[in-house]
N, C-alpha and C positions, 0 to 999 in steps of 0.2 A: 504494500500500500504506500501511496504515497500522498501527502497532504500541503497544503501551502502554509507556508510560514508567516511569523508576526510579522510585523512590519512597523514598532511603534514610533510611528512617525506623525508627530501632529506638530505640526509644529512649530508652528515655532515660529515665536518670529520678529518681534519689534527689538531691535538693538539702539542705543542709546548713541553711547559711543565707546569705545574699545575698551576691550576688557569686562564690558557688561551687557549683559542680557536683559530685557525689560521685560518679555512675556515669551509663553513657552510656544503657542501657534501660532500657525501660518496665516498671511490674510487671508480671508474670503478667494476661492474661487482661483486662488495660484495654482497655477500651470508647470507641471515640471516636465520634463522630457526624461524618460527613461534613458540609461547610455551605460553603454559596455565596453570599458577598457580593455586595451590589446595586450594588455600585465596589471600582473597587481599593482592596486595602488597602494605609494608610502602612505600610510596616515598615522606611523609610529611617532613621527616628532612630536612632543610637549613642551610645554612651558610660554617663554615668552617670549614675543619677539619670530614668533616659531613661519617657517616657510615651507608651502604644499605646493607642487606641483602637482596636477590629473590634466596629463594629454594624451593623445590619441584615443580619442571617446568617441563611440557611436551609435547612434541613437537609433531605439528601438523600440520608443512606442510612449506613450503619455498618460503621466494622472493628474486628475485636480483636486486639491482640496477643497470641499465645500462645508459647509457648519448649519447645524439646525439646534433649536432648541429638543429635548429630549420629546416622546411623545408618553402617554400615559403609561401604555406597557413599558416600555425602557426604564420608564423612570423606577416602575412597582419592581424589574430584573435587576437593575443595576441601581441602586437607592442615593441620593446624592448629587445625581449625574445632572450639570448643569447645563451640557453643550456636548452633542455628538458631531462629531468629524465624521465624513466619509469621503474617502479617496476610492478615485472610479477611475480603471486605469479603461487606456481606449482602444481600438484597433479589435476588430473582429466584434467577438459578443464583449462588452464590457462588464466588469467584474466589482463588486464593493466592497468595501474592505469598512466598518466601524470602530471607530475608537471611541468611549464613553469616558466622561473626564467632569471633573469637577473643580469648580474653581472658585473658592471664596474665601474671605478675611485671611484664613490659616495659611493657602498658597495652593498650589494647582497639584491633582492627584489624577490616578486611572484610575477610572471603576471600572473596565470593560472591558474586554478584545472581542470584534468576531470577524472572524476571515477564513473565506472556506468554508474549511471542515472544522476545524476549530473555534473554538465560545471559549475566553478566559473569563471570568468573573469573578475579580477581586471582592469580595462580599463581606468577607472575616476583617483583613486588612488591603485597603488601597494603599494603589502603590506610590508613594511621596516624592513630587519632580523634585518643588521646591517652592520657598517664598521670594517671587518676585518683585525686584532685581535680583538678577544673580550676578556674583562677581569673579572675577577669576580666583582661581581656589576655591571658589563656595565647594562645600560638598554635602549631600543629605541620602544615608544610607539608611535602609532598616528593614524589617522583616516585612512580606505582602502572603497571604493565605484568600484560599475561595474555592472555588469548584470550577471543574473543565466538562466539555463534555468532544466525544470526536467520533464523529461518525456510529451515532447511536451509543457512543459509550460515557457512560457518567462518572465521574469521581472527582477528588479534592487535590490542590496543591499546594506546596508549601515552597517558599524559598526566599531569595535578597531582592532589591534594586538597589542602584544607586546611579544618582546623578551629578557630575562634575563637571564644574565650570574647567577643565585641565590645558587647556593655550587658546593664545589669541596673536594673531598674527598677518599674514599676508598668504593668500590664496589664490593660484594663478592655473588657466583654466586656458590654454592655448587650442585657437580652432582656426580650421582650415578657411572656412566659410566666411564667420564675422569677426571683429575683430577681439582680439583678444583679450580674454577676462583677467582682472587683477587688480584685487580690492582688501581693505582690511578686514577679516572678520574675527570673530569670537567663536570658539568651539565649548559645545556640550556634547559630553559624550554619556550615554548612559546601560548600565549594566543589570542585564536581569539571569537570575540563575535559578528555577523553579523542579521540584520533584511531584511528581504524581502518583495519588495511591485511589485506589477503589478499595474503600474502608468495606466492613475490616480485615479483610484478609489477605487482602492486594496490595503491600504496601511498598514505595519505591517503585515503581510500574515502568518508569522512564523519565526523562531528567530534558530541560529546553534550556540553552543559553544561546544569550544574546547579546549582541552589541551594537547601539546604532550612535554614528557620530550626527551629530548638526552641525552644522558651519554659516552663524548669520552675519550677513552682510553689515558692516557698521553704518554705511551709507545709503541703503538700497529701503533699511527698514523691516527687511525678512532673509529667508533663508534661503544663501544661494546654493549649497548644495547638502544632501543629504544620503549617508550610504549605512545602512544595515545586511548585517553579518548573524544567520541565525541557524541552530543545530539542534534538530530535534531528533531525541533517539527512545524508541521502546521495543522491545524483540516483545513485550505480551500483543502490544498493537501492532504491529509489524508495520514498526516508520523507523529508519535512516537514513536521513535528510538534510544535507545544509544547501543553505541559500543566501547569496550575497543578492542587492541590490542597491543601484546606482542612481541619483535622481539631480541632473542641475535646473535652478531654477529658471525655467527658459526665458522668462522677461529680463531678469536681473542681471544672467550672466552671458544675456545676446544681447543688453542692452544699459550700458552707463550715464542714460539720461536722468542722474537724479541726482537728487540733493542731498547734504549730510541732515539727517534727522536732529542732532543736536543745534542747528541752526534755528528751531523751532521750539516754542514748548506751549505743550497748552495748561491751562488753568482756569477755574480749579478742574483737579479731575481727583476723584470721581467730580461730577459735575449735578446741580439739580436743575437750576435754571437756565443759565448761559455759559457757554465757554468760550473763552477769550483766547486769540493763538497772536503767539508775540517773538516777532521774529528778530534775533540776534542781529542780524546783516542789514535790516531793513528794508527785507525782498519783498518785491511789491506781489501781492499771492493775487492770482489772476482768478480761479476756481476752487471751486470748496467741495467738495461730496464727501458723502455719510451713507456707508452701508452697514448691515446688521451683522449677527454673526452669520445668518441664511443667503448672503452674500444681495441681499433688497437694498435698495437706493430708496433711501430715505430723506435726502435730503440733498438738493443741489442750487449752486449759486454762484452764478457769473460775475456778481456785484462784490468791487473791491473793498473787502469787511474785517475785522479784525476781534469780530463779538457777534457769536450766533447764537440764537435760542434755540433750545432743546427739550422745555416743558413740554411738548406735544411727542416726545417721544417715552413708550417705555422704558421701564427699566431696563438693563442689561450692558452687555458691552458691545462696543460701536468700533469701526474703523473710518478714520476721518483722511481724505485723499488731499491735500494743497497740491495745486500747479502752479509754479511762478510765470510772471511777465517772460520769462525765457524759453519756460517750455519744459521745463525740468520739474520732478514730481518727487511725492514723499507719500510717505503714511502712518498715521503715528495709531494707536487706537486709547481709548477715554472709557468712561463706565458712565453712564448714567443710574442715577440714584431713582 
């Protein structure tokens, strides 16, 4: 038998400025392209200062991430869960992959996998990204338990994650076609290492580790590349299985029309009534939008503003898009109260 692998990728994605991470997903509706190096790639460098190369990459097919509020079942499955991710890769019959996540006051957790054949449900213990900002060095390890189930089979697992703020650096993304990527980013890399038993008699059944780095763009505002490394093994279920995969982000790293986000800040955020965006440089911001987390345009305005109201919007969190008079963009995201 063989099954598809985790893929905990959500991700990820407002960076500040170097060395920190501001929030753990992707915006609305980013696009990454799938791509298959011609060798492995380095991604052993740490610390600081740290430089990657990934060239000769070819591209093999596409997902997007998109975000919904949870729906009533999910919510009663996976309890907590404030915002499902679903990445839909494309080409042929396209496929979804769920990540269930929770994010409030304490910091952003998984409650969920489902891809495939596989359902994780962290139930007992969610798995702790972290409280964001992250900084380099941060780190937050600690025990996750719940129940699996795979291809009609049901039982419980036990094991770690941990996630690490571990380099920040320069990432260089050479391609044949557009011009070449090379920008500062911030890496989170994070580690899961889970056992499964079918209580009570089944216990240790087979054992899933994982590693997936992030790499967000300090300028771009999200994440320009991501690659997970996963090995699932059980001779009772008959799976042994690794699977690497590759993802740059195709707006970001085929295209450097943006601006540094720390150029920018908004306030107050969270926000009840208005938020005010105040800009270091004194860029004159050409357009404004505001989409949810379900990737909806909630909000658009041609008129050069610097305080927009938000009382007609729900609660929740927002992705807020600036264009300047140049043509260059950003995206910062805010909470509404």
């Amino acid at each position: 038998m063989k099954t598809k692998l985790l893929i905990l990728a959500s991700l990820f994605s407002v960076v500040a400025f170097s060395q920190t991470i501001s929030s753990f997903n992707s915006d609305p509706n980013t696009d990454f392209t799938i791509v298959t190096p011609a060798a492995a790639l380095d991604q052993s460098p740490t610390g600081m200062n740290t430089v990657w190369t990934f060239n000769n990459l070819t591209a093999s097919g596409t997902n997007i991430d998109t975000y919904a509020a949870p729906t009533a079942g999910q919510l009663s499955t996976y309890p907590g869960t404030t915002e499902v991710l679903s990445i839909t890769t494309q080409g042929g019959t396209p496929t979804v992959s769920d990540f269930f996540q929770r994010e409030d006051g304490s910091g952003t957790y998984i409650t969920g996998v489902s891809q495939g054949d596989i359902v994780l449900n962290y139930s007992n213990t969610n798995a702790f990204v972290g409280l964001f900002p992250l900084n380099f060095n941060d780190t937050n390890s600690g025990a996750v338990s719940g129940t699996f189930s795979y291809q009609g089979t049901n039982g419980t697992f036990t094991g770690t994650f941990t996630a690490t703020v571990d380099a920040y650096g320069t990432l260089n993304i050479p391609d044949a076609t557009f011009p070449d990527y090379a920008a500062p980013v911030t890496r989170l890399r994070v580690d899961q290492n889970l056992s499964f038993s079918i209580p009570p008699i089944f216990n240790n059944i087979g054992t899933l580790t994982q590693t997936t780095y992030y790499y967000y763009d300090n300028t771009a505002d999200n994440i320009a590349f991501r690659y997970t490394d996963a090995t699932i093994f059980s001779s009772f279920l008959g799976i042994n299985e690794n699977t690497e995969t590759h993802e740059r982000n195709s707006a970001v790293t085929l295209s450097r029309n943006t601006i540094d986000a720390s150029s920018f800040q908004l306030y107050p955020n969270p926000a009840k009534d208005f938020i005010t965006i105040d800009s270091k440089d004194n860029q004159v911001i050409k357009s404004v939008s505001i989409v949810d987390v379900q990737g909806r345009n909630v909000f658009t305005s041609t008129v050069e503003t610097a305080r927009i109201s938000v009382t007609t919007l729900q609660q929740g969190i927002y992705f807020i898009t600036l264009e300047t008079s140049t043509g260059a963009v950003t995206t910062k995201k805010f909470i509404k109260q």
